[in-house]
ROMARZA-759386 format. One record per residue (C-alpha): residue number from 1; x, z, y. Coordinates in steps of 0.05 Angstrom, whole numbers. Example, Ala and Ser with C-alpha at 12.3 -4.5 7.8 and 13.67 -1.06 7.14 Angstrom:
2
1|246|156|-90
2|273|143|-21
***
This chain:
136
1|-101|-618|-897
2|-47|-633|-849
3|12|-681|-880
4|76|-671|-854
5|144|-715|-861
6|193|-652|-870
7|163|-630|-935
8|212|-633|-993
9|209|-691|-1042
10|154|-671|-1096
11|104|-632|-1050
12|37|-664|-1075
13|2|-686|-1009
14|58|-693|-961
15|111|-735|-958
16|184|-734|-964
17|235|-740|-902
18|239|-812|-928
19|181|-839|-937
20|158|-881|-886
21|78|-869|-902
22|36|-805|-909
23|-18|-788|-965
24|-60|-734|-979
25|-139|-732|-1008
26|-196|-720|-959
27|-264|-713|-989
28|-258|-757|-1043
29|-210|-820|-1017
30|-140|-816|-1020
31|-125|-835|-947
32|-47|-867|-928
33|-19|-879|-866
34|45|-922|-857
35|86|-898|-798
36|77|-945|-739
37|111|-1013|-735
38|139|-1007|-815
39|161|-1064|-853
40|146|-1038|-925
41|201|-1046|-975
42|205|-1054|-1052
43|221|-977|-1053
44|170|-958|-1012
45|121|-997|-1052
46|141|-945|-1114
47|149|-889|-1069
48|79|-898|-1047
49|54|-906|-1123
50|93|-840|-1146
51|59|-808|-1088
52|-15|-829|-1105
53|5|-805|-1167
54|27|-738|-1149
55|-24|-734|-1103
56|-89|-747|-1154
57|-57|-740|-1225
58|-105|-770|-1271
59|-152|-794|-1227
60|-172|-853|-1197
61|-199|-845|-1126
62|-211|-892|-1074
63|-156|-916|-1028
64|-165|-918|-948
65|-98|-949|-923
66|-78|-945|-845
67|-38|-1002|-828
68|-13|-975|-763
69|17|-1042|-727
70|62|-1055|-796
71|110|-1103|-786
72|113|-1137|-854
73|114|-1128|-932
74|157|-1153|-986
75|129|-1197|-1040
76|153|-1150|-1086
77|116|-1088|-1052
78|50|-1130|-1054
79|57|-1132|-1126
80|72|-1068|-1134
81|5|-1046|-1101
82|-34|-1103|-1146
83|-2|-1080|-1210
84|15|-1001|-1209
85|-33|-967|-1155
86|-83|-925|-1201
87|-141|-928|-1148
88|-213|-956|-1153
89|-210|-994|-1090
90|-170|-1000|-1025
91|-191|-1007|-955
92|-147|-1035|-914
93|-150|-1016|-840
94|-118|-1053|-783
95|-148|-1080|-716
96|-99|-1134|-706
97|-100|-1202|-726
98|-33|-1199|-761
99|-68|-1135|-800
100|-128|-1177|-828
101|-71|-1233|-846
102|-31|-1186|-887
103|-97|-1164|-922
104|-122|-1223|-937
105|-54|-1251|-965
106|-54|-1187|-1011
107|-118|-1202|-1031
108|-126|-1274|-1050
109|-44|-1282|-1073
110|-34|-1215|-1106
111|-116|-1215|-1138
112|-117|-1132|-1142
113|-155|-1116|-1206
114|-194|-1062|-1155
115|-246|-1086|-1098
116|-198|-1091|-1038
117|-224|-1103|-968
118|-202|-1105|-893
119|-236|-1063|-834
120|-226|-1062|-761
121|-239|-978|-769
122|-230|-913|-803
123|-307|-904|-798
124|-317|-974|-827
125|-276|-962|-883
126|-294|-897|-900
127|-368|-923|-905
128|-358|-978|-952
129|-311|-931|-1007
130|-365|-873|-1005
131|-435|-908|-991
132|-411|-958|-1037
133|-377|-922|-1094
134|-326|-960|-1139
135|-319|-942|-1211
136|-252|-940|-1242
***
C-alpha cells in the first residue's frame, strides 16, 4: 500500500497534509513512520492514536514504529502512546544512540501495558512482532 501525505484528513491508511507520521497495515503489523528529524508533539501523539484507530478499527495489531532521526518527544506524547495506543506491542526502530535513548525512556518511565522493544532494523523488528506473536 503506498501512504501518501496529500490524502484528505479521514482516509484510513494515509495520512493527512498535517500529520507529521505515516501509517498504514502491512501483513499483519501496523507499520509508522515519523517524517525525518520530527519532534513529536502532544497533538501528534493523538493524531497518531486516531490514525491507528482508523487504520485497524477494532483490532489490535502489532506496532513497528520508524523513528527516522526524531528529534524529541513531549512527556505528554509519551503518555499518550503508554495509555491510548490499542496495539499488542511496539517495535521501536532507530539506529542511533539518541533512538535507543528515547526508547528506553518510553519504556522504563512511561511502563507501556504492551511488550515494547528497540531494534537497530526493519528486519529485526519485523521478526520479533511476527515470529514472536503478542496477544492483545
Amino acid at each position: 500500500m503506498t501512504v501518501s501525505r496529500s490524502a484528505p484528513a479521514g482516509t484510513p491508511g494515509l495520512a493527512a497534509e498535517t500529520e507529521p507520521f505515516t501509517a498504514a497495515m502491512r501483513d499483519g503489523v501496523l507499520w509508522v513512520s515519523w517524517n525525518r528529524s520530527t519532534s513529536v508533539t502532544d497533538e501528534d501523539a493523538r493524531a497518531l492514536v486516531r490514525r491507528a484507530d482508523a487504520v485497524c478499527p477494532g483490532l489490535c495489531p502489532p506496532m513497528l514504529v520508524q523513528l527516522n532521526g526524531m528529534v524529541s518527544l513531549s512527556r505528554c506524547a509519551l503518555q499518550t502512546f503508554a495509555t491510548e495506543l490499542n496495539i499488542a506491542a511496539m517495535a521501536i526502530v532507530g539506529p542511533s544512540a539518541v533512538d535507543e535513548t528515547l526508547a528506553e525512556f518510553f519504556i522504563q518511565v512511561h511502563e507501556p501495558p504492551y511488550p515494547t522493544s528497540h531494534f537497530t532494523s526493519t528486519d529485526e523488528a519485523r521478526t520479533w512482532l511476527t515470529e514472536h506473536p503478542h496477544a492483545p
